[in-house]
C-alpha positions as CSV (number, residue, x, y, z in Angstrom):
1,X,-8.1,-13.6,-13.8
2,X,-9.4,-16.7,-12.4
3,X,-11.9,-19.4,-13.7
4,X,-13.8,-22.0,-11.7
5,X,-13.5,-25.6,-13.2
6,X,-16.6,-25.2,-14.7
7,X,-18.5,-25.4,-18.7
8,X,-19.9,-22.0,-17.9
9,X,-16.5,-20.6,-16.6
10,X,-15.1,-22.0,-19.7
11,X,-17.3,-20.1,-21.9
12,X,-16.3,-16.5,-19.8
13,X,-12.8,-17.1,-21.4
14,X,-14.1,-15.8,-24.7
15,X,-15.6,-12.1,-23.0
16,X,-11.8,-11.5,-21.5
17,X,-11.3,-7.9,-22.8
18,X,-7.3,-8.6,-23.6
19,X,-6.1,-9.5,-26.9
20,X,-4.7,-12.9,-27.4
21,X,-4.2,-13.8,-23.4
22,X,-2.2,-16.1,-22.2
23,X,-3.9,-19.3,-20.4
24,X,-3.0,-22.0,-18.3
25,X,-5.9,-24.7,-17.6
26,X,-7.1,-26.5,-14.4
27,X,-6.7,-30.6,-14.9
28,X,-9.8,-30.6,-16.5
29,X,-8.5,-28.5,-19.8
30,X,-10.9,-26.0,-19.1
31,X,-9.5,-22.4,-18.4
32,X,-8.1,-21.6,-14.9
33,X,-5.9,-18.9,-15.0
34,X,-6.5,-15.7,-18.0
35,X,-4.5,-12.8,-18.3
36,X,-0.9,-11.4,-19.2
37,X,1.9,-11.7,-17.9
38,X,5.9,-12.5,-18.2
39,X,7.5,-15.3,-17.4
40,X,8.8,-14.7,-13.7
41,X,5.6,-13.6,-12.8
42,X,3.7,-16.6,-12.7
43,X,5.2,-20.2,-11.2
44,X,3.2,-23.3,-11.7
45,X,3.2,-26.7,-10.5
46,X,1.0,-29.6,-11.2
47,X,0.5,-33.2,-9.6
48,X,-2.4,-35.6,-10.6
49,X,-5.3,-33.3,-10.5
50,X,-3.9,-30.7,-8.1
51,X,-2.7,-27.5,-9.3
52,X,-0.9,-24.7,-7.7
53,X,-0.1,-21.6,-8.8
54,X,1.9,-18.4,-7.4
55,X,1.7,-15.0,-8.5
56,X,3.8,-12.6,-8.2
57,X,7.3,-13.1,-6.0
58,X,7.8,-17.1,-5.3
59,X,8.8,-17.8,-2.0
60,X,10.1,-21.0,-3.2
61,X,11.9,-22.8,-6.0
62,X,9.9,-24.3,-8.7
63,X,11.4,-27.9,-7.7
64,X,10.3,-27.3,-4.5
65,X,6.7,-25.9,-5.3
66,X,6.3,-29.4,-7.1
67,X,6.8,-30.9,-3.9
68,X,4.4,-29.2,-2.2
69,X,2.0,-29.6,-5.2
70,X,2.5,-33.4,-5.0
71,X,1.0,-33.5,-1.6
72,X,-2.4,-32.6,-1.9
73,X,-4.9,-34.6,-3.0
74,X,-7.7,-32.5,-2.2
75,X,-8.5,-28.6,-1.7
76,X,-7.9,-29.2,2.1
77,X,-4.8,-29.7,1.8
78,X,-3.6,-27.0,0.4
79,X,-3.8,-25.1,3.8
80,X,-0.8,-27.5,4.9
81,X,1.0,-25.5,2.3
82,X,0.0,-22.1,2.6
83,X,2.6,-21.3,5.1
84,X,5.6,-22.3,3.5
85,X,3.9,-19.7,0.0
86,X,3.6,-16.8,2.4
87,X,4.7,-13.4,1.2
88,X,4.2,-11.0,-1.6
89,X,1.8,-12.9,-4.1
90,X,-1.0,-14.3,-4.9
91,X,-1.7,-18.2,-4.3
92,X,-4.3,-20.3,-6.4
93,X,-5.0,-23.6,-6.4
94,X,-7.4,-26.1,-8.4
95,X,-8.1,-29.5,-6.8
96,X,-11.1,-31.9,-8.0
97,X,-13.4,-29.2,-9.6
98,X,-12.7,-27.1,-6.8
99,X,-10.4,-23.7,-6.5
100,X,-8.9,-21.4,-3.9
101,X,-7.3,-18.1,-4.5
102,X,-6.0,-15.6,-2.4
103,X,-4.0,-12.4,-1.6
104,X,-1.6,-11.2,0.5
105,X,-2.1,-10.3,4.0
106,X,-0.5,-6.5,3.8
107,X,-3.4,-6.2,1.1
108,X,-0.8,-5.0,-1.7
109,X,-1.7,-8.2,-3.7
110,X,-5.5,-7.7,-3.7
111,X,-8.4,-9.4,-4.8
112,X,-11.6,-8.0,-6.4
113,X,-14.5,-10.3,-7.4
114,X,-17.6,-10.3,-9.4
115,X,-20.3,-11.9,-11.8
116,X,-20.5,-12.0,-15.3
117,X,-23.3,-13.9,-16.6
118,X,-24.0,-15.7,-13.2
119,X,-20.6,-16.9,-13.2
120,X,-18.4,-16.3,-10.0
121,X,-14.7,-14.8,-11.3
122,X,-11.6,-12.6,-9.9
123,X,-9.0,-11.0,-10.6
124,X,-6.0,-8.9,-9.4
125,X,-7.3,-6.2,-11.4
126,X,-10.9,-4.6,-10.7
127,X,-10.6,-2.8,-14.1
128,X,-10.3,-5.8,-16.0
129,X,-13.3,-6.9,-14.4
130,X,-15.2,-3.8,-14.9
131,X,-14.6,-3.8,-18.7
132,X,-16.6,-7.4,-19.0
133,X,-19.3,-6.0,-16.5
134,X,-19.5,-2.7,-18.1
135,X,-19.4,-1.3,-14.6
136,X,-20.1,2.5,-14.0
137,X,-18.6,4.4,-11.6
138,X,-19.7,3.9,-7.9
139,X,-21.0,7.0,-7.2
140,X,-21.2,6.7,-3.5
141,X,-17.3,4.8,-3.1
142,X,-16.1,7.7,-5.3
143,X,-17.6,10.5,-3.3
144,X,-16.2,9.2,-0.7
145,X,-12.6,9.3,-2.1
146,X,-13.0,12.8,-3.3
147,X,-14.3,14.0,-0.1
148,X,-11.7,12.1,2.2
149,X,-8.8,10.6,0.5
150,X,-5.4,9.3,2.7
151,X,-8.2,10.0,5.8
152,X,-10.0,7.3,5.1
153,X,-8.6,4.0,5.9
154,X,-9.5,0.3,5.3
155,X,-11.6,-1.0,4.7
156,X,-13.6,1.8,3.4
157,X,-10.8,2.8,1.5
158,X,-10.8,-0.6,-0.3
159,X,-14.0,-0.7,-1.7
160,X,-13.5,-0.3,-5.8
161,X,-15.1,2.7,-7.3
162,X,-16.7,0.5,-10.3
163,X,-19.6,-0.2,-9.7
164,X,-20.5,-4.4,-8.9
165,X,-16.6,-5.1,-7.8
166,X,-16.5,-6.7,-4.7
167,X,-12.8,-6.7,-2.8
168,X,-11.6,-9.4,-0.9
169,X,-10.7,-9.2,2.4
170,X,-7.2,-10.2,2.8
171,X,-7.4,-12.6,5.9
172,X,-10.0,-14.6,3.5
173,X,-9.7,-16.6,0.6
174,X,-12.1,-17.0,-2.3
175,X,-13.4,-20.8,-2.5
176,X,-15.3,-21.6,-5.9
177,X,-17.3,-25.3,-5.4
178,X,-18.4,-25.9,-8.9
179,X,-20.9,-23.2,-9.1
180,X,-21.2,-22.3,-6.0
181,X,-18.6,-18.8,-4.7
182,X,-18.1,-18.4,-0.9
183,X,-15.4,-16.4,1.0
184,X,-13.6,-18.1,4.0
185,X,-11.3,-16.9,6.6
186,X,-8.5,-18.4,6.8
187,X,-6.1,-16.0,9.0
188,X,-6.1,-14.5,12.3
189,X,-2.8,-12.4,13.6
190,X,-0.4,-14.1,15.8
191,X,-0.1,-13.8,19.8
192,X,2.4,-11.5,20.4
193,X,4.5,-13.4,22.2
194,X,8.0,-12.2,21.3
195,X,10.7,-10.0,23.6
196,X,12.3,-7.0,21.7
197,X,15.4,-8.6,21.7
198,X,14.0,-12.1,19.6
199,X,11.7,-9.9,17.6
200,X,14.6,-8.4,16.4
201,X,16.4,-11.5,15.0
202,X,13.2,-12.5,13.5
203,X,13.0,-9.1,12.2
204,X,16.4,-9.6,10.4
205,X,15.7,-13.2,9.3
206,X,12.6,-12.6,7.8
207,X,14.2,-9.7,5.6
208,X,17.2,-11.2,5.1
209,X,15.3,-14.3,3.4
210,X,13.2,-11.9,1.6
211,X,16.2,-10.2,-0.4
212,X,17.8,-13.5,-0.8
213,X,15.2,-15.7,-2.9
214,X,14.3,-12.7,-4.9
215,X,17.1,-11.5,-7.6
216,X,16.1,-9.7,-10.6
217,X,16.5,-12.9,-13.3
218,X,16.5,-10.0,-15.6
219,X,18.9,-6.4,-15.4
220,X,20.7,-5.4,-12.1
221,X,19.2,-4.9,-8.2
222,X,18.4,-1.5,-7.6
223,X,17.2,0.2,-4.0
224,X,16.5,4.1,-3.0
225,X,18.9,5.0,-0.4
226,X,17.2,8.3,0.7
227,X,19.5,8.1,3.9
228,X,16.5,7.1,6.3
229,X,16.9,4.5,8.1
230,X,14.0,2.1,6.1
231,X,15.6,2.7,3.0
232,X,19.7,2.1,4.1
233,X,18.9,-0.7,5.9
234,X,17.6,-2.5,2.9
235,X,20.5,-1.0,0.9
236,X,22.9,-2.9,3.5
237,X,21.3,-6.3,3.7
238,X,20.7,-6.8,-0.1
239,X,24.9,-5.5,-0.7
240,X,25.8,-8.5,1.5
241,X,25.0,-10.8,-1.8
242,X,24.4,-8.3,-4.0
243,X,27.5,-5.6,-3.7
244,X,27.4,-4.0,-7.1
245,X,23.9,-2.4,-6.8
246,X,22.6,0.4,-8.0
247,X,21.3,3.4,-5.2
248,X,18.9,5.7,-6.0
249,X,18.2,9.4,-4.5
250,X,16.4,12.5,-5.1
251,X,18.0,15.8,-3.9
252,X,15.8,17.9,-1.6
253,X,14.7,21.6,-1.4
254,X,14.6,22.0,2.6
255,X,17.3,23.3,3.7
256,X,16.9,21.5,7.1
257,X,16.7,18.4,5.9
258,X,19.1,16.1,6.9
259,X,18.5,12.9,4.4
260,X,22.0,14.2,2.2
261,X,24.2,13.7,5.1
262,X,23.3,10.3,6.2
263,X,23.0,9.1,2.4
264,X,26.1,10.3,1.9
265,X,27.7,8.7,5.0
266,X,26.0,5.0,4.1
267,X,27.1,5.8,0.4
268,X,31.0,5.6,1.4
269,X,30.3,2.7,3.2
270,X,28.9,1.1,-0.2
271,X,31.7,1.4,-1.9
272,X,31.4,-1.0,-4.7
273,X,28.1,0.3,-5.3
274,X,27.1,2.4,-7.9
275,X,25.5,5.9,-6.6
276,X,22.8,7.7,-8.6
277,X,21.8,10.7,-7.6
278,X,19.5,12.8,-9.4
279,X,20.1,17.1,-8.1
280,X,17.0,18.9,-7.4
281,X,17.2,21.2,-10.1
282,X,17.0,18.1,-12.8
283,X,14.0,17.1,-11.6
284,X,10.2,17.5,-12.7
285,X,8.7,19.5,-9.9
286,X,5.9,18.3,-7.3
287,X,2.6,18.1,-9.0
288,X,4.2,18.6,-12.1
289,X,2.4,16.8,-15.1
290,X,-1.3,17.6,-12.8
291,X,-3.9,16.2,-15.7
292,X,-1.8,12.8,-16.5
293,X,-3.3,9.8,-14.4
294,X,-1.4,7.0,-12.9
295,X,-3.7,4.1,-13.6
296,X,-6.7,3.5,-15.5
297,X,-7.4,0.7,-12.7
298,X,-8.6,3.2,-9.5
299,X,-8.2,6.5,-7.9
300,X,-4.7,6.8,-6.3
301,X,-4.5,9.7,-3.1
302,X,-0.3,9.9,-4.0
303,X,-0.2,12.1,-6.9
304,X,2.1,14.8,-6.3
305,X,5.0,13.4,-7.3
306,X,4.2,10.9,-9.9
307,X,6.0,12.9,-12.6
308,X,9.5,12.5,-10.6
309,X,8.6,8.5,-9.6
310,X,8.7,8.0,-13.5
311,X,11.4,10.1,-14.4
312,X,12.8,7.6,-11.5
313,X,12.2,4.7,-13.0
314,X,13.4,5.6,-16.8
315,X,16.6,6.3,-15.4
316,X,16.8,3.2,-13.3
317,X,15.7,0.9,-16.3
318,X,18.5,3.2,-18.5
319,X,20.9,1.8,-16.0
320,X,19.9,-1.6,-16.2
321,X,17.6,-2.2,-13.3
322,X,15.2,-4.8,-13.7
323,X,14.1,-4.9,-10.0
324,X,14.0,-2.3,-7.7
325,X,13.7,-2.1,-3.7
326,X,11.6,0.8,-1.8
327,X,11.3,1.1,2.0
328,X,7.8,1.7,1.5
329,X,5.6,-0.5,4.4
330,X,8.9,1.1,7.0
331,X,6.8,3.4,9.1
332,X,3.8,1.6,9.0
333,X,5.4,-1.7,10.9
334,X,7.9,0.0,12.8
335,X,6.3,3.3,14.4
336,X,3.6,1.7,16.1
337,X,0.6,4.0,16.8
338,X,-0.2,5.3,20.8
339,X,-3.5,2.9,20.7
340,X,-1.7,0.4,22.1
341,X,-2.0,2.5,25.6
342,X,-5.5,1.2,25.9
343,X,-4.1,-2.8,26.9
344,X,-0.9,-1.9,28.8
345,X,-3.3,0.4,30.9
346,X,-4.9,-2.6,31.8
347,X,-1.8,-4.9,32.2
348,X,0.9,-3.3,33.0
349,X,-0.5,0.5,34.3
350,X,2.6,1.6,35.7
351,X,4.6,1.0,32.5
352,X,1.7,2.9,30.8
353,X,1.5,5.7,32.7
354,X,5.5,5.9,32.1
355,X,4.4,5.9,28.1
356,X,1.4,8.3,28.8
357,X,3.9,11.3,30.6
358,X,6.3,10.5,28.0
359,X,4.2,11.6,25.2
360,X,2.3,14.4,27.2
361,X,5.8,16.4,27.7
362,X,7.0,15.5,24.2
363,X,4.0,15.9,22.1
364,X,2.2,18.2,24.6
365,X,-0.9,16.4,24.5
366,X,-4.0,17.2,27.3
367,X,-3.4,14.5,29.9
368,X,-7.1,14.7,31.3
369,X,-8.3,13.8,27.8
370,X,-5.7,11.3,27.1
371,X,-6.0,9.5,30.5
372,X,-10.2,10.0,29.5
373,X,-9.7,8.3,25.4
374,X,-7.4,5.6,27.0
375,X,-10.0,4.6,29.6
376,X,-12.9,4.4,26.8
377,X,-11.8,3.7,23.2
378,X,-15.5,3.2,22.3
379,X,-15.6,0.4,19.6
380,X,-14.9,0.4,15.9
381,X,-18.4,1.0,14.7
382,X,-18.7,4.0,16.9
383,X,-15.8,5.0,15.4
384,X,-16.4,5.2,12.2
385,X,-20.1,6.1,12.8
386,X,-18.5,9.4,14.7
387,X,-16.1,10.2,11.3
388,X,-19.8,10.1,9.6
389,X,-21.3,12.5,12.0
390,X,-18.6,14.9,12.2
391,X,-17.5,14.4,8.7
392,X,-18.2,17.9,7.7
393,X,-17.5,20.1,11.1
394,X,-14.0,21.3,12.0
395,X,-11.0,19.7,12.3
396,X,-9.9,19.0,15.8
397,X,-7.0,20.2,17.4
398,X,-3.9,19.1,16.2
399,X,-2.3,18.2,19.3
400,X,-4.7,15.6,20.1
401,X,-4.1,11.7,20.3
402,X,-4.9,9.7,17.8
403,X,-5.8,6.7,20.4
404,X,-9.3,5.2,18.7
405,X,-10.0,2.8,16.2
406,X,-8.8,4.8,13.6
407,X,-5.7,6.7,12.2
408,X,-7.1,10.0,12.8
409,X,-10.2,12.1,12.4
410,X,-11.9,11.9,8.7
411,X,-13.2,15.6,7.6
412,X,-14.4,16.1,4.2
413,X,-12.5,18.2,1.9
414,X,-13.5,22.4,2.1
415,X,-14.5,21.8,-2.3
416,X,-16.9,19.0,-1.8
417,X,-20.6,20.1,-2.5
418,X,-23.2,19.5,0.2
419,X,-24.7,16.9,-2.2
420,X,-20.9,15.2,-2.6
421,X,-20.2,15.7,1.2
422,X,-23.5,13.8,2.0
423,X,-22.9,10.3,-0.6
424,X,-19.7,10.0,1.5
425,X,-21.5,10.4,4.6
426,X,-23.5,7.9,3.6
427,X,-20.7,5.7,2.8
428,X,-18.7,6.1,6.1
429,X,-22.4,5.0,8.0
430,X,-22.4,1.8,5.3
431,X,-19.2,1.1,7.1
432,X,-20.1,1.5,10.5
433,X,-22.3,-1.3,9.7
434,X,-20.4,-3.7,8.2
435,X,-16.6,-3.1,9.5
436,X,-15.1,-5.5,12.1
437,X,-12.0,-5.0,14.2
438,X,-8.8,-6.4,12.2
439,X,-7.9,-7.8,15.6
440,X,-9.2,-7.9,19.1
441,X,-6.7,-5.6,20.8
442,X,-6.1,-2.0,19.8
443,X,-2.2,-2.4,19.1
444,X,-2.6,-5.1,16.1
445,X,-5.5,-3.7,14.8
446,X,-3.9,-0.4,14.4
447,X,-1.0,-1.8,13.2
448,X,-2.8,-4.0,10.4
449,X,-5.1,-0.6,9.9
450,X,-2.2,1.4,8.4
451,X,-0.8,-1.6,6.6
452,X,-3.7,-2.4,4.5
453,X,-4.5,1.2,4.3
454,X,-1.4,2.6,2.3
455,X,-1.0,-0.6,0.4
456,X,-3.9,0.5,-1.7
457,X,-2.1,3.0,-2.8
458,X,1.6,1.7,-3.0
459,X,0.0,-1.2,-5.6
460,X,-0.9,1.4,-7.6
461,X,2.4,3.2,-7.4
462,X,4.1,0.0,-8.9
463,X,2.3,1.1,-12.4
464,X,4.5,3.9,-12.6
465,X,8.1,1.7,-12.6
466,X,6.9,-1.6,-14.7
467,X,6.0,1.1,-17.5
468,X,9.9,1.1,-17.5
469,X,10.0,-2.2,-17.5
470,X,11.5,-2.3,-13.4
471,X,9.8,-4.1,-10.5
472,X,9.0,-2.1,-7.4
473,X,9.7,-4.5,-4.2
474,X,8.7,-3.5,-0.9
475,X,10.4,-6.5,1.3
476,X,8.8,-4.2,4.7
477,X,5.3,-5.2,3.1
478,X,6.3,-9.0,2.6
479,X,3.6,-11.2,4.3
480,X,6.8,-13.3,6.5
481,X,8.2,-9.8,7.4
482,X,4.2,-8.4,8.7
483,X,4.3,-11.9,11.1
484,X,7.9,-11.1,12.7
485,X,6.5,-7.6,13.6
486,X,3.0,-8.5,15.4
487,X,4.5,-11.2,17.1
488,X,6.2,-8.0,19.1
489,X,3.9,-6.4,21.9
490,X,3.8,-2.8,20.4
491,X,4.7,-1.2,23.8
492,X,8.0,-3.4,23.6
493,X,8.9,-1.0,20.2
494,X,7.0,2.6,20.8
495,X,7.1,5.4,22.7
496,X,9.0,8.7,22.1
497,X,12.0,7.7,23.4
498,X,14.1,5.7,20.0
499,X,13.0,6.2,16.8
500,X,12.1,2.5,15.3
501,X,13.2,0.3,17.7
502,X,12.7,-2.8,16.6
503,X,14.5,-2.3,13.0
504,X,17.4,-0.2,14.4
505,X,17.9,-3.4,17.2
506,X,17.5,-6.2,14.1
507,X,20.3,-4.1,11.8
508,X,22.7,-4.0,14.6
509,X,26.0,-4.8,12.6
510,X,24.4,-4.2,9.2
511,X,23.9,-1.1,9.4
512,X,26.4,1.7,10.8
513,X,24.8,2.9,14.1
514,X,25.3,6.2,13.1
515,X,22.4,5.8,11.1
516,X,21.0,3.3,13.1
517,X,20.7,5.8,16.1
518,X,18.9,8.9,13.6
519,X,16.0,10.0,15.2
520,X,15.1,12.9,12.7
521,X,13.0,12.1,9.6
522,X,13.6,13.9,6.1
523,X,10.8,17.0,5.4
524,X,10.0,17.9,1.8
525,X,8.1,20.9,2.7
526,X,10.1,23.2,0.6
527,X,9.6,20.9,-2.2
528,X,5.9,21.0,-1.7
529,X,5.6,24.5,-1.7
530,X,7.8,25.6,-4.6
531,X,5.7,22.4,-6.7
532,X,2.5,24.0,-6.2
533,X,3.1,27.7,-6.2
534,X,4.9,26.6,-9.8
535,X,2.4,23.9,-11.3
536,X,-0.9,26.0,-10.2
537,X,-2.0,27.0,-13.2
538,X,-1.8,23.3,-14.9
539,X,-3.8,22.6,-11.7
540,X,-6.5,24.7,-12.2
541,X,-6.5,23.8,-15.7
542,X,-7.6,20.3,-15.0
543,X,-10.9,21.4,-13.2
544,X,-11.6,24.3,-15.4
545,X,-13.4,21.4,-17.0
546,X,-14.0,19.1,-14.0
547,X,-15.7,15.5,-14.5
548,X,-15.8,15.4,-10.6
549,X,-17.7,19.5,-11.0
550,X,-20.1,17.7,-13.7
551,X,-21.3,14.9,-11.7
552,X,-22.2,17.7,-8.5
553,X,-19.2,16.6,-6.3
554,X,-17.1,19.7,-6.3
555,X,-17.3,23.0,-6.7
556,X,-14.6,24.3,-8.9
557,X,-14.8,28.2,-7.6
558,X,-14.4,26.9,-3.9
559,X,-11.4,25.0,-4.9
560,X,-9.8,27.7,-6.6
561,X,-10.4,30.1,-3.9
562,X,-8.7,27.7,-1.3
563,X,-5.7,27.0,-3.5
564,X,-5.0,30.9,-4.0
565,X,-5.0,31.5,0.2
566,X,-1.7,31.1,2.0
567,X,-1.4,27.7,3.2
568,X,-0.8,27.0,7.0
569,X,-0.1,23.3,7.2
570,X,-0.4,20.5,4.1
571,X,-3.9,19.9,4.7
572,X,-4.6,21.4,1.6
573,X,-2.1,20.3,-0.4
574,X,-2.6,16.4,0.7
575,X,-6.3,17.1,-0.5
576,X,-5.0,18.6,-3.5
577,X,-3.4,15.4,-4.6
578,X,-6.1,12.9,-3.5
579,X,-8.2,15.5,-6.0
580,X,-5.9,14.9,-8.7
581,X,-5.9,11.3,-8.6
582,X,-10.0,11.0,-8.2
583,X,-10.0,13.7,-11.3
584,X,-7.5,12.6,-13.5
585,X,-8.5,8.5,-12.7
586,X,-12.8,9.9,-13.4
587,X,-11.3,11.2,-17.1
588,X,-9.6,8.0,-17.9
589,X,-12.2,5.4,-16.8
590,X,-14.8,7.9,-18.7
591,X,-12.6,7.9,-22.1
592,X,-11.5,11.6,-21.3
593,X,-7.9,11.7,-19.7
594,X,-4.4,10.1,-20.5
595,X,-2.2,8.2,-18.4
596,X,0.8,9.4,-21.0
597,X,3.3,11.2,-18.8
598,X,4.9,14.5,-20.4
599,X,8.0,15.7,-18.1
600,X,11.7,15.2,-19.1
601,X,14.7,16.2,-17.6
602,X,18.6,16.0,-18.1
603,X,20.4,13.3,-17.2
604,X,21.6,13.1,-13.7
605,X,24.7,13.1,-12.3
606,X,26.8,10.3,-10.8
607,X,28.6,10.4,-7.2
């Protein structure tokens, strides 16, 4: 938590709902920073009366964080800074009375804000906040998670459901002048100016860097190796310093999926590595452990297979992992949605039809109607002012482009009462009214949208492996590694013609090309399936007595009926989980549920 350098903000130290905190003080003496934490979390570096804090990952040595510190003599300055402290962390600084803090610009080191007794805070927890507020439950933001879940992206998806707890945007920082709170932007998303080809090497740079300053200082480097080509290609930079990891993999219940054969193939190539592999028949099942929340903080929408992540993690702490690395932020940055067809239309229109005929033979969509989106993409407040309007009719057809604003249509959940349907109505219009493009062309914006998006729930996802005691990384989501990727044209690395482009061109003699040249992607169908038809009785279970039912924003019999039809696609079952999350999150924040996880299983075996 953070304090302004002020007598009042001194005296909110005392209402911090955590037993003996730790605290470090602006020049003043009075409390700046509250909270707990371990040692490698927080860096700090003080010069006259400047402080300067990082959070989180430190892009820098201490030594040289003191030089930084040592040139700023006013809150000003510390924007001279800022650059060299980009990545996955927080940054706050004190100067004279007055203090900036800030998050990351993926959004998975977030900032939530409020008042407490007239006095301006903020933390990087909204619960924490929350319990000195005594915030409810924001009736309207929660509807609208029940109702819509992974549908809904940012910034709507943002929004804390406690009532009074303000997010931050992430191109802003939070500037606190004595009493006085205001939010400034201090960000906008680079030109981009880059070829393939140099995006590529900036690609590898960036990532290369970001493995480099960040070794656990405590246990052994650990990374999934799922055989995808996110995934492996982290394995392969970090064993150029770090040969001896430890791999991590789940086995798989579809039969056509390929992931074994590739892991297996990188796996031989790592041979001083050490290879866990844990079979599918040791493992909890999907949506096993149904009634056991993830965080007491907010609603997560990935739920189904929270029992496996911390069977996961136990074992990887067992083996002596103190940090581990995930691929997670992968798709997002390097499978660039078709919206940017909107700009090269206008640019370069014979390139673009090339892109358009492309993706009309391979992904059969309507040409009329795509030629008729790409020629009028509306604006973003249409957009999400159409999501509101059609929030309850019938899902499109599927092969449709997703070309707008968005990342596809938002349709309420076939359980949510006409009372629960209409409160996230409602909050879809608030949007419309507020929301503002993430960038001024399509490409960026979309490419920030599923960013920020996801990281919501990724942050929340890190819960599950420090209550092993092991640190989820995701160097994809790293704030250095986001700028090598817009500074690429999106055209340069879509299209249906390579999967991941840009990544496969910047691990060129890293990784094997073998893998480098995989164009299929894992499915987990099977696994889906088999988890649900297994675990639905604990599922129903958990809204036989629903806190979600008992505030009028489901209706349990509709829910049980859908869940005993067969199941065409995984509409249902992504629904299913967002449900889970919003249910299991409502009985913890309400003193009713558990975030205590139940499932064992046998040790794994090693390859």
């Amino acid at each position: 938590m953070v304090l302004p350098d002020t007598a009042d903000g001194a005296e909110i130290r005392a209402l911090v709902p955590l037993a003996s905190p730790q605290v470090i003080t602006h020049a003043s003496g009075r409390p700046w920073l509250v909270g707990r934490w371990t040692q490698d979390q927080v860096t700090v570096a003080s010069a006259g009366p400047a402080r300067l804090a990082v959070i989180g990952p430190c892009p820098v040595t201490a030594g040289r964080l003191e030089q930084l510190t040592a040139g700023i003599s006013r809150l000003p300055d510390v924007a001279r800074v800022i650059p060299s402290l980009l990545g996955s962390c927080h940054i706050v600084a004190s100067v004279g009375g007055k203090v900036r803090f800030q998050g990351s610009l993926s959004g998975l080191r977030r900032v939530f804000r409020t008042r407490v007794n007239g006095v301006h805070l903020a933390a990087d927890r909204s619960d924490v906040l929350a319990a000195m507020t005594g915030a409810g439950v924001d009736e309207e933001t929660l509807a609208l998670r029940v109702a819509c879940g992974l549908q809904v992206p940012f910034p709507a998806n943002a929004r804390s459901t406690w009532a009074g707890i303000r997010t931050l945007a992430p191109e802003n920082f939070l500037l606190w002048d004595g009493d006085r709170e205001s939010e400034v932007p201090w960000w906008r998303p680079p030109e981009p100016d880059r070829s393939l080809k140099d995006g590529a090497t900036a690609v590898r740079d960036a990532l290369t860097a970001v493995l480099e300053r960040r070794p656990p200082l405590n246990g052994r480097l650990s990374a999934d190796l799922s055989g995808g080509l996110d995934s492996t290609s982290l394995c392969f930079l970090a064993a150029r310093s770090t040969p001896e990891l430890l791999t991590f993999r789940w086995g798989e219940a579809e039969a056509g999926n390929d992931d074994a054969a590739y892991a297996g193939h990188a796996a031989k190539l790592l041979d001083r590595a050490e290879h866990l592999v844990v079979p599918q028949h040791e493992l909890p099942e999907i949506f096993a452990d149904p009634g056991v929340a993830v965080s007491a903080e907010e609603p997560i929408s990935l739920t189904r297979a929270t029992a496996r992540i911390r069977r996961g993690a136990r074992l990887l702490a067992d083996h002596g992992a103190g940090r581990h690395l995930a691929g997670h932020g992968g798709d997002e940055l390097f499978s660039p949605m078709p919206g940017y067809l909107h700009q090269l239309m206008r640019r370069r229109p014979v390139t673009a039809l090339k892109h358009v005929r492309a993706y009309c033979a391979l992904t059969r969509w309507p040409v009329k109607a795509t030629l008729a989106e790409i020629a009028n993409p509306g604006t973003y407040a249409s957009w999400w002012r159409a999501q509101a309007d059609g929030l309850t009719e019938p899902r499109p057809p599927l092969r449709r482009p997703m070309l707008g604003w968005g990342l596809g249509p938002v349709r309420a959940a076939p359980w949510m009462t006409p009372e629960g349907a209409e409160l996230a109505r409602e909050a879809l219009r608030r949007t419309a009214d507020h929301a503002q493009p993430l960038a001024e062309d399509l490409a960026t914006h979309t490419m920030l949208l599923m960013v920020r998006s996801n990281t919501v729930a990724y942050r929340l996802l890190a819960r599950l492996y420090a209550e092993s005691g092991v640190e989820l990384d995701m160097p994809y989501l790293d704030d250095t590694v986001l700028d090598a990727v817009l500074r690429v044209p999106a055209h340069e690395h879509a299209g249906p013609w390579r999967y991941k482009p840009l990544l496969a061109d910047a691990m060129h003699g890293i990784v094997p090309d073998e893998i480098r040249a995989r164009s299929t992607k894992g499915e987990f169908g099977e696994d889906i399936r088999r988890g649900l038809r297994r675990n639905l009785p604990a599922i129903l279970d958990v809204f036989a007595d629903s806190e979600l039912a008992a505030r009028g924003l489901i209706d349990p019999g509709e829910l049980r009926m859908r869940l005993a039809l067969p199941q065409s696609d995984n509409t249902v079952s992504q629904a299913l989980e967002n449900l889970l999350g919003c249910e299991t999150w409502l009985r913890t924040a309400t003193g009713r549920g558990s975030t205590t996880h139940h499932s064992n299983g046998p040790a794994p075996r090693k390859v």
